[in-house]
N, C-alpha and C positions, 0 to 999 in steps of 0.2 A: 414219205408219210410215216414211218415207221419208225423214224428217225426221231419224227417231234414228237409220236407216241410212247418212244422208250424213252426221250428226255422228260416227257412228263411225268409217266409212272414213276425214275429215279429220285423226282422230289418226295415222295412218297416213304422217307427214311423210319426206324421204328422214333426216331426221338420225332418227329413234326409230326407222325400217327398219334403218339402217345399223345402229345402236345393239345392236339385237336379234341381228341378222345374226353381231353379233361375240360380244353372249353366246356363242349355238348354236356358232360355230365353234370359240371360243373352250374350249367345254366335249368339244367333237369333237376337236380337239386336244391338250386338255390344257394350255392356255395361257392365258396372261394375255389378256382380251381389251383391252387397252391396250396389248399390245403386236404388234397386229393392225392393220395401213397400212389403211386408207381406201382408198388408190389404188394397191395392191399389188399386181398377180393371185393370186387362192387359189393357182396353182400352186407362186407361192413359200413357200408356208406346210407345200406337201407334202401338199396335198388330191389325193383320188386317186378314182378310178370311188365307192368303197365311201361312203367319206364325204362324196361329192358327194351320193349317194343320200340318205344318214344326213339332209344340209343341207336337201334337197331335202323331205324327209321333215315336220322341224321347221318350216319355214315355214309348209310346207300347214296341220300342226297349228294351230300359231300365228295365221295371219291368215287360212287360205284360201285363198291364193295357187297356181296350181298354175304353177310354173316351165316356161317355153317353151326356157329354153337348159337347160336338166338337163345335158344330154350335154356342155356346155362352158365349165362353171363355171370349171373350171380355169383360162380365160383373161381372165376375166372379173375387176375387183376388186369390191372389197364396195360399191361406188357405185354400179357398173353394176348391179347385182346391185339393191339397193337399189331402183334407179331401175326395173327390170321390175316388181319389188312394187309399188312405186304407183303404175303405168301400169296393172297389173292390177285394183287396188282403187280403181281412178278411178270413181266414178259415171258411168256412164253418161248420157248428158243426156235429160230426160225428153220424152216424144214427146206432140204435142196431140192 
């Protein structure tokens, strides 16, 4: 079982995080998510408490992830962002 658990987590790369990241904002916004920086901060995008939630919301759904900066997405770009998701869905290393 562990096996399919770490091959799933592995889909989990920061470019198919990021990927996703821009879907969800992208559809929170109303915006092209291609025209969404990589290395922007959400704050320039005019992300706010509400839909930081909303984002915070969609990830969990999506991967599981429960976001440790919620409160400060804002400052944060869709990388940084990205890169907490698969530090959080990092397997674990198994114990003997």
């Amino acid at each position: 079982m562990s096996a399919v658990r770490s091959t799933a987590q592995e889909a989990f790369t920061r470019d198919a995080v990021t990927e996703q990241l821009k879907q969800l904002l992208g559809e929170l916004l109303e915006m092209e998510s291609s025209d969404l920086d990589d290395e922007v901060p959400l704050s320039a995008f005019g992300i706010d408490s509400m839909t930081s939630a909303v984002l915070v919301s969609g990830v969990e759904k999506w991967c599981g992830a429960q976001l440790e900066s919620a409160g400060a997405l804002g400052s944060l770009t869709l990388t940084e962002v990205a890169d907490e998701v698969v530090a959080l869905l990092r397997p674990l290393p198994e114990r003997n």
